[in-house]
PAZAPA-4460 file (N, C-alpha, C; in steps of 0.05 Angstrom, whole numbers, plus 32768, in hexadecimal, padded with zeros to 4 digits):
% residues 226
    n_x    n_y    n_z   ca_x   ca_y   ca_z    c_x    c_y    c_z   seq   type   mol
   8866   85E3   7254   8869   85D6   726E   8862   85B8   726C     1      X     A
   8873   85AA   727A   886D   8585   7272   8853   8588   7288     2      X     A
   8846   8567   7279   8832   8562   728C   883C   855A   72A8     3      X     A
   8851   854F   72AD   885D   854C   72C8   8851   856C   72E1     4      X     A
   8866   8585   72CE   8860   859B   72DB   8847   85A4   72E3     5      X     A
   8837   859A   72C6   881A   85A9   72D0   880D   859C   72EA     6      X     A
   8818   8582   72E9   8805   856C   72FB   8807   8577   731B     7      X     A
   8823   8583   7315   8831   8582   7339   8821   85A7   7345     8      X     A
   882B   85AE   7330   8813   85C5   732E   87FD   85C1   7335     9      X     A
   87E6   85B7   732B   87D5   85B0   732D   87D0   85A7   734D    10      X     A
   87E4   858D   7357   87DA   8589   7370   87E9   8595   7382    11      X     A
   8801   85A9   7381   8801   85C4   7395   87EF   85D3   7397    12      X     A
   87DD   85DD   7386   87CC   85F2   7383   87B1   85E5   7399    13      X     A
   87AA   85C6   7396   8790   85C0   739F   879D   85B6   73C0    14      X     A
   87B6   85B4   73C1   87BE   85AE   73DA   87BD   85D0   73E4    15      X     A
   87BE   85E8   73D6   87C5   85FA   73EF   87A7   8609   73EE    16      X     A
   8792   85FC   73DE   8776   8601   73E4   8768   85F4   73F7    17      X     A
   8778   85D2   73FE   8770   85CF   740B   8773   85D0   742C    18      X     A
   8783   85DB   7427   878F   85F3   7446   877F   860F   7443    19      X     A
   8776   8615   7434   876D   8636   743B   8748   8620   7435    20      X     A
   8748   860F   7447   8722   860E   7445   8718   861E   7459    21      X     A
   86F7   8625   744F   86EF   863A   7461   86E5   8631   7470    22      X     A
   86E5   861B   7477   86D5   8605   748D   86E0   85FB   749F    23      X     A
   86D8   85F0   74BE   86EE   85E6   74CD   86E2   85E0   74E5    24      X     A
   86E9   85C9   74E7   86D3   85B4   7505   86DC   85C5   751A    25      X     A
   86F4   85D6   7522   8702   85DF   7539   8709   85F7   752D    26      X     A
   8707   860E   7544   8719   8622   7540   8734   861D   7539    27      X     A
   8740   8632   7528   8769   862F   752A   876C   8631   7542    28      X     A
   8781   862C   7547   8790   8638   7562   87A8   864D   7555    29      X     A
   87A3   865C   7564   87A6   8681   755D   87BA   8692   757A    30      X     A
   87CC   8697   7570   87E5   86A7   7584   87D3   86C6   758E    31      X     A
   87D5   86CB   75A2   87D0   86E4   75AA   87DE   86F8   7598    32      X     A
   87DD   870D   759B   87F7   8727   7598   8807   8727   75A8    33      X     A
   8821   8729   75A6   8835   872F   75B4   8831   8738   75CD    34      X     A
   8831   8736   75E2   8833   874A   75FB   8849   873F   7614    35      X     A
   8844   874F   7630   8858   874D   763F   8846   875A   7653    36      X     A
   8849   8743   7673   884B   873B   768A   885C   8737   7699    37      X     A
   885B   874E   76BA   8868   8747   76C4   886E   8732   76D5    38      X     A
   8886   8738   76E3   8885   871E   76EF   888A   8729   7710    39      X     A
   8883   871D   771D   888A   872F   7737   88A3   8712   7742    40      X     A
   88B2   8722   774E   88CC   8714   7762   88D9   8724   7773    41      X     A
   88C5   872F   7781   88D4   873D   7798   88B4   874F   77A3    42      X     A
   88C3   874E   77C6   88A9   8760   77D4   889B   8781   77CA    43      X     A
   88BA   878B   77BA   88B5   87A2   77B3   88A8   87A1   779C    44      X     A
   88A9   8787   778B   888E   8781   7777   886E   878A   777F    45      X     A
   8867   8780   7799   8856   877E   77A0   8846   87A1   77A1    46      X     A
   8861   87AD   77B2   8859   87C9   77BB   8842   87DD   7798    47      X     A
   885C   87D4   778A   885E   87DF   776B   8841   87D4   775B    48      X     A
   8837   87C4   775E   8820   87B4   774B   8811   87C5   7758    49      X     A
   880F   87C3   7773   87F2   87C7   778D   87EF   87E4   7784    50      X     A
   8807   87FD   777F   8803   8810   777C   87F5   8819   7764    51      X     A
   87F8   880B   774C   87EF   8804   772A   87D8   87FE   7736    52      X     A
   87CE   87E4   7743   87B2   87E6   7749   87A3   87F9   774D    53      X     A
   87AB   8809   7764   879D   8816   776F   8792   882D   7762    54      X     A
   87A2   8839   7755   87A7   8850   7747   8791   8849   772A    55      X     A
   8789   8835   771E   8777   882B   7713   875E   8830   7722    56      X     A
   8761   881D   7741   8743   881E   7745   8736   8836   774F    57      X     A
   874F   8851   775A   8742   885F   775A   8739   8873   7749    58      X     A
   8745   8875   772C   873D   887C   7716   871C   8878   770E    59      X     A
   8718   885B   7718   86FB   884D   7713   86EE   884C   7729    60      X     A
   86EE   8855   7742   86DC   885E   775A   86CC   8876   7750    61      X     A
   86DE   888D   7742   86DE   88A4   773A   86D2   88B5   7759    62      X     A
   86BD   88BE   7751   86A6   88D2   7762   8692   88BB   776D    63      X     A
   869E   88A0   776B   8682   888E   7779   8692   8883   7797    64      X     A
   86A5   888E   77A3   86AE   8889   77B5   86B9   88A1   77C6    65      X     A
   86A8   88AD   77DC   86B4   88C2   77E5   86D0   88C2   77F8    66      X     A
   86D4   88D7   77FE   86EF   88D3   7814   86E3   88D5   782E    67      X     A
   86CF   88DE   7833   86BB   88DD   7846   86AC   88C2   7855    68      X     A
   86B1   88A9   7839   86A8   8891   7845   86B9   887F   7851    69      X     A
   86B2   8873   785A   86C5   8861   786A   86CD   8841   785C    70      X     A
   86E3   8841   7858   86EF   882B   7848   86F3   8813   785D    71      X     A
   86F9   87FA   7856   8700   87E4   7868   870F   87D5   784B    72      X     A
   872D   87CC   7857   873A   87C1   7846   8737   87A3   784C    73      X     A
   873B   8792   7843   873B   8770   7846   8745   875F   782D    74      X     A
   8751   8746   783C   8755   873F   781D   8741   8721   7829    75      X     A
   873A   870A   7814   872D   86F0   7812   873A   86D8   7822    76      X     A
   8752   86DE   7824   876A   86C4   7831   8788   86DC   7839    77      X     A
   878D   86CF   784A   87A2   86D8   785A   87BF   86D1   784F    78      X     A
   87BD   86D0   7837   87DC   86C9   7827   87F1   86DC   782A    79      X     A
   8810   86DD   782A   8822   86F3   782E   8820   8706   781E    80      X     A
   8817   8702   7808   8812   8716   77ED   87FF   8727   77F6    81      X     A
   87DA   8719   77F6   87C9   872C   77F8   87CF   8739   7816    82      X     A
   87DB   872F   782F   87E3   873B   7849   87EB   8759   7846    83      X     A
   880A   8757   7829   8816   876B   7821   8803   8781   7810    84      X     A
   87EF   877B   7807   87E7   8784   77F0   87CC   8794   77FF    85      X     A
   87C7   878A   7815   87B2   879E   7830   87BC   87B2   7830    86      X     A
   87DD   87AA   783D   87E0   87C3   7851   87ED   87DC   7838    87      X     A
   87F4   87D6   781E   87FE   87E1   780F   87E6   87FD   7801    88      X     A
   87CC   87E0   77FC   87B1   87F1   77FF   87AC   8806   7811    89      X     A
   87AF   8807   7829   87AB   8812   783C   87BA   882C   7842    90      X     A
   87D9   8822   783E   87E2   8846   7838   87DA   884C   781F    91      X     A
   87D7   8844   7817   87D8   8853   77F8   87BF   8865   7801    92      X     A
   87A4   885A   7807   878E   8865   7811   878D   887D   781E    93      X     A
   8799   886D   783C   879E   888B   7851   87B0   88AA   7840    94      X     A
   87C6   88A3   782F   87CE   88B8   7829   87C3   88C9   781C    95      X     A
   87B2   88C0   7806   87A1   88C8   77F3   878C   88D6   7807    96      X     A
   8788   88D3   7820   8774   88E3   782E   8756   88D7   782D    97      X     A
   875C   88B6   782A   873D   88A4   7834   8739   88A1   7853    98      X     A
   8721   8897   7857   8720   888D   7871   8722   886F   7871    99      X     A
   8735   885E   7877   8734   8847   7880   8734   8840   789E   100      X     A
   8714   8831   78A8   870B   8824   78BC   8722   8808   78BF   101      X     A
   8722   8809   78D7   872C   87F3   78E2   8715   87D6   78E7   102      X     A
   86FF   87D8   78E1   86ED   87CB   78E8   86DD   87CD   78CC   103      X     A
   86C5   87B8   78C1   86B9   87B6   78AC   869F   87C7   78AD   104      X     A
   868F   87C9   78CB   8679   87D5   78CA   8673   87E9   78BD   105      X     A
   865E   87F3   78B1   865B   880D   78A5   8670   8817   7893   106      X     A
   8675   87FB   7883   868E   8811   786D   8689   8802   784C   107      X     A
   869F   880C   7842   869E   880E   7825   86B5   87F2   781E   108      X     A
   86AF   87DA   781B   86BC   87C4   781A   86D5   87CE   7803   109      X     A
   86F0   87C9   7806   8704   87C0   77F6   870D   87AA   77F5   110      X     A
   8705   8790   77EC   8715   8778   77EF   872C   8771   77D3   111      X     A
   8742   875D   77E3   875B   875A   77D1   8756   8736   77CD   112      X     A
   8755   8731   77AF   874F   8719   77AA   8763   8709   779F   113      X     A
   8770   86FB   77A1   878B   86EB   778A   8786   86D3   7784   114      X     A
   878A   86D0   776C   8781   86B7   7762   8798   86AC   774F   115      X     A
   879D   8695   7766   87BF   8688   7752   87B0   866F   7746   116      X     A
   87BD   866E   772A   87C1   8666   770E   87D8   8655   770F   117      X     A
   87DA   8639   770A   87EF   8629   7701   87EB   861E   76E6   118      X     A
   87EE   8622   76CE   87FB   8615   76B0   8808   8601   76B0   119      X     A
   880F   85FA   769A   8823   85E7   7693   883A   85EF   769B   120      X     A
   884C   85DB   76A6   8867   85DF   76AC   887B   85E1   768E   121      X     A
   886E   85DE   7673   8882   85DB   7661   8872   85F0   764E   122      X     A
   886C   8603   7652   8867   861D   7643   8877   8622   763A   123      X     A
   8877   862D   7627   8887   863D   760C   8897   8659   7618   124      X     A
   88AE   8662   7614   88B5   8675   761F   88B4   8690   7600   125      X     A
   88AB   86A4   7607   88A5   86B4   75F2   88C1   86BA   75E8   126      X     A
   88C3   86C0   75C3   88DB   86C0   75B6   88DC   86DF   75B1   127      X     A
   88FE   86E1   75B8   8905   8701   75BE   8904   870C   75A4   128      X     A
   88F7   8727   75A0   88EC   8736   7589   8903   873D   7572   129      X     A
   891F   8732   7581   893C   873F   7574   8954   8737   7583   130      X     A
   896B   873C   757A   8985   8739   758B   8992   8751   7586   131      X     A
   89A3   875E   7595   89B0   8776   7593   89CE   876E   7584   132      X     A
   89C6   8782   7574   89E6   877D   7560   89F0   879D   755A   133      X     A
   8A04   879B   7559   8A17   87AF   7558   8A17   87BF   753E   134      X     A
   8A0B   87DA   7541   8A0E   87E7   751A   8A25   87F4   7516   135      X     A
   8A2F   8801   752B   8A4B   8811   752B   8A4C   8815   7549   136      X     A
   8A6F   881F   754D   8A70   8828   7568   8A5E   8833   7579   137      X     A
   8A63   881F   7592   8A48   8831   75A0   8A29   8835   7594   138      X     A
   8A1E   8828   7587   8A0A   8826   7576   8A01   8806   7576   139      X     A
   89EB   8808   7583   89DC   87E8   7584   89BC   87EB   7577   140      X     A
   89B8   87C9   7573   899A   87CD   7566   899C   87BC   7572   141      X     A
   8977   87B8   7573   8964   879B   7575   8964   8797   755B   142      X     A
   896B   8786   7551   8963   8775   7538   8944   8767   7534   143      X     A
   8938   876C   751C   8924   8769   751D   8905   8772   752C   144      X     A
   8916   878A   753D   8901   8798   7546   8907   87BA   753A   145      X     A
   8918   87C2   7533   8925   87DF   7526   892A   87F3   7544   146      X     A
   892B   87E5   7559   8934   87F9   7561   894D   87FC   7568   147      X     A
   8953   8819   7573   8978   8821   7570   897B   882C   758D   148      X     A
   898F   8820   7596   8993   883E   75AD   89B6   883A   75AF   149      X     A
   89BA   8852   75B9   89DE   8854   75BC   89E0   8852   75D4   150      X     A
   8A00   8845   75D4   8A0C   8845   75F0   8A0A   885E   7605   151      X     A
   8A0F   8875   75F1   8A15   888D   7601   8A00   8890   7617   152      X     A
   8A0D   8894   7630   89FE   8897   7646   8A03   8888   7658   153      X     A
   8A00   886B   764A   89F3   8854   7657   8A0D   884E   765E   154      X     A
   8A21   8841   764A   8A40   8840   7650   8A4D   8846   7632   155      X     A
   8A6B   8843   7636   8A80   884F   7623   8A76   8840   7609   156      X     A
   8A86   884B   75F2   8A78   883F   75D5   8A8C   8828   75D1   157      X     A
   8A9C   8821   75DE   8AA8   8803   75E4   8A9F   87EF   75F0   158      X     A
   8A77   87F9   75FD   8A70   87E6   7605   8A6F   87C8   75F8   159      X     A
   8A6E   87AF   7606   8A72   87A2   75FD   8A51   8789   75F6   160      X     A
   8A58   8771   75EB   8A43   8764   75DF   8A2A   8759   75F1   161      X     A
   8A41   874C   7604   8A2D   8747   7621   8A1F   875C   7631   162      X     A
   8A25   877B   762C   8A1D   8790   7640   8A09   8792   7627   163      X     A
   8A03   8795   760F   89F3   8795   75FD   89DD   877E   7603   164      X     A
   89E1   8773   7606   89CB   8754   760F   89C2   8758   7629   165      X     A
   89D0   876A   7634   89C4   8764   764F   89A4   8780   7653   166      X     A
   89B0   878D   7645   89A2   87A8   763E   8990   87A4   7636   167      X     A
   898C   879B   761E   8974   8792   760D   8964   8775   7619   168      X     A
   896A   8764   762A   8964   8753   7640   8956   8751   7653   169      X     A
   895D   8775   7663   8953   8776   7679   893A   8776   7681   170      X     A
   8927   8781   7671   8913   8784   766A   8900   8768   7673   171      X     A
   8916   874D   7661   8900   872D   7666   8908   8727   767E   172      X     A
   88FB   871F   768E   8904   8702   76AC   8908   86F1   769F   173      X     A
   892B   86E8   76A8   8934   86DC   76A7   8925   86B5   76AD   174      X     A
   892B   86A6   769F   8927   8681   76A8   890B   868C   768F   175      X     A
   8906   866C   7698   88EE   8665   7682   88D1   8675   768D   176      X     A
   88C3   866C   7673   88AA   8679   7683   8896   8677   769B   177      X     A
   8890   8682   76B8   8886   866D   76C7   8866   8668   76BC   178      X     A
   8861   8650   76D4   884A   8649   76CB   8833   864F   76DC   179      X     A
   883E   865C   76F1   8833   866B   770A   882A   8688   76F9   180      X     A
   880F   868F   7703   87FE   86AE   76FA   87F1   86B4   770A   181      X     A
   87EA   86C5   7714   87E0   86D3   7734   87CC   86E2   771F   182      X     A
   87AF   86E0   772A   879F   86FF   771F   8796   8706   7733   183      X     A
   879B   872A   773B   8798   8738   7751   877C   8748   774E   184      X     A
   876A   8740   775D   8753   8750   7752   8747   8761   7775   185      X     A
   8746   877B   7772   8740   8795   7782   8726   87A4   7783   186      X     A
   8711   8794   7794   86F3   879F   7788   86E9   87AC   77A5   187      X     A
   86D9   87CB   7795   86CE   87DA   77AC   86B2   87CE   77AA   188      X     A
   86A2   87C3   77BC   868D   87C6   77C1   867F   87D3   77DD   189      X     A
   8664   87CE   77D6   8655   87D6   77EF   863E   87B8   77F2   190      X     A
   8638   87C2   77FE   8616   87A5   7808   860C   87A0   77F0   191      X     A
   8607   87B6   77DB   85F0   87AE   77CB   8605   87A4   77B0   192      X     A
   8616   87AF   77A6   862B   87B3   778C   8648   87BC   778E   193      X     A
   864B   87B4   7777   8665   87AE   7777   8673   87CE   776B   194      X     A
   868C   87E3   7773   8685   8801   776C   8699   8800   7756   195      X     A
   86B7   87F5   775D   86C9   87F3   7741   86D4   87E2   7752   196      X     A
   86E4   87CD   7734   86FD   87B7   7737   8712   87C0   772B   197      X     A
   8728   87B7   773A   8745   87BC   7723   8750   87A5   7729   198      X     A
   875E   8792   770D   8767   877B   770F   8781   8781   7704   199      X     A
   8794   876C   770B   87A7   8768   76F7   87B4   874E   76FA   200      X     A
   87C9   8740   76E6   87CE   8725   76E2   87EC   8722   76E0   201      X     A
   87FB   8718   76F5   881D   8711   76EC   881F   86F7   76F1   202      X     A
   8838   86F5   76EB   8847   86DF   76ED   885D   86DB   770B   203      X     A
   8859   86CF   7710   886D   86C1   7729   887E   86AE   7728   204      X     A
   8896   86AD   7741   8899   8699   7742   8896   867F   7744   205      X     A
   8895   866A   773D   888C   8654   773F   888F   864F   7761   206      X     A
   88A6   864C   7767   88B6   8644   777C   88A2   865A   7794   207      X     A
   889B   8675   7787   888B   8684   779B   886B   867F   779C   208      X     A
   8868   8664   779A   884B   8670   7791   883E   8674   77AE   209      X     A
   8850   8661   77BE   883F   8667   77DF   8839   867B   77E6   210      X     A
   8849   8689   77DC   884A   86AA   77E6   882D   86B8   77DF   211      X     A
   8822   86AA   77C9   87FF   86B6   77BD   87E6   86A9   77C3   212      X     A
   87EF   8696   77D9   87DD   867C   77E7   87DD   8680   7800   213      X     A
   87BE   867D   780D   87BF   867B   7823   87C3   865F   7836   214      X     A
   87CD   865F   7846   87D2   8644   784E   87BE   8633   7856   215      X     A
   87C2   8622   7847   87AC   8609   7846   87AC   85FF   786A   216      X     A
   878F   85F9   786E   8786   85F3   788B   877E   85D2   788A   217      X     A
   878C   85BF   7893   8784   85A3   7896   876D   859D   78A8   218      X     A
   875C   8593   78AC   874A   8588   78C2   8754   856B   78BE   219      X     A
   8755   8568   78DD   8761   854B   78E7   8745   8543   78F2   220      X     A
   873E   852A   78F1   872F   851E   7900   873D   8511   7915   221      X     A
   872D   850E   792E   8736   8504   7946   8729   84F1   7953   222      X     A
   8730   84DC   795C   8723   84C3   7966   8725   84C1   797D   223      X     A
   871E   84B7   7997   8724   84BA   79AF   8721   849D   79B8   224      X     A
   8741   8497   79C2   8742   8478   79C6   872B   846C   79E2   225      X     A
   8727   8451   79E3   8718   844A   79FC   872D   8447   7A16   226      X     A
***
């Protein structure tokens, strides 16, 4: 090997040591794992999450919440969302065979809390796991992810490339990523403690975010002429 080679050698080797040091003024910055959030765009979103809530928190009430006590639903702000997300609480409750008070005295607090989240408007939109390509008639894959499924059922084995994309598609919301995040958080208490929470976190429309806000109250000052 000429000395040229060894040299270049030489300072590849101490250039890619000096990338793997074990030392470092700052953390890396490090990708999560893969995952997936919904996104709500429509009232019947609302119905669908509230029921996933609930069904959580009463998993985690267990035996510390009788049907015997008296519930009071409320949410923190009067936004269209948490408005929806009361009364959704509320049947869900009554059917299940609770008592929900119309009044707070003497009961078992449920309050509905939302807390909207604005990001960057130029977030990264997550990159799709595969594209669907064609292995034989009527026979599609995700590429890069191994999975397979056949037309049969779904439509004829002449389906075509765009009904393939749209299939394997449906799944993402459509447009970029928003930058709007709602976290919904559902806590039983009483006077002294708190009995169980159930939270959860989507994505919205940007354009909707009013819909998870309560409407802001101005105070005017007033002067009274002479």
């Amino acid at each position: 090997m000429s000395k040229a080679k060894i040299a270049t050698t030489l300072l590849c080797m101490l250039a890619l040591a000096g990338c793997a040091t074990p030392y470092s003024e700052v953390p890396k910055a490090k990708n999560f794992s893969a995952s997936s959030q919904e996104k709500l765009q429509a009232a019947s979103h609302w119905g669908l999450i509230t029921n996933d809530l609930y069904k959580k928190l009463q998993a985690k009430m267990g035996d510390k919440v009788d049907k015997s006590q008296r519930l009071y639903v409320s949410s923190k702000d009067g936004s269209p969302f948490n408005q929806a997300v009361v009364a959704e609480l509320i049947s869900e409750l009554v059917a299940d065979g609770y008592l929900v008070a119309k009044n707070p005295e003497n009961t078992t607090k449920i309050d509905i809390d939302t807390q909207v989240l604005e990001f960057s408007p130029s977030r990264l939109k997550p990159v799709a796991s595969g594209v669907p390509t064609l292995i034989v008639a009527g026979l599609w894959t995700l590429t890069e992810s191994g999975v397979a499924i056949t037309t049969a059922g779904l439509a004829s084995a002449s389906v075509i490339a765009a009904d393939a994309a749209n299939y394997f598609g449906s799944e993402t919301a459509a447009g970029s990523t928003p930058k709007t995040e709602i976290i919904v958080n559902i806590g039983v208490s009483n006077a002294d403690n708190y009995i169980a929470v159930s939270r959860g976190t989507y994505y919205v429309s940007d354009t909707d975010k009013w819909l998870y806000q309560a409407a802001l109250t101005k105070t005017f000052s007033v002067k009274g002429g002479n």
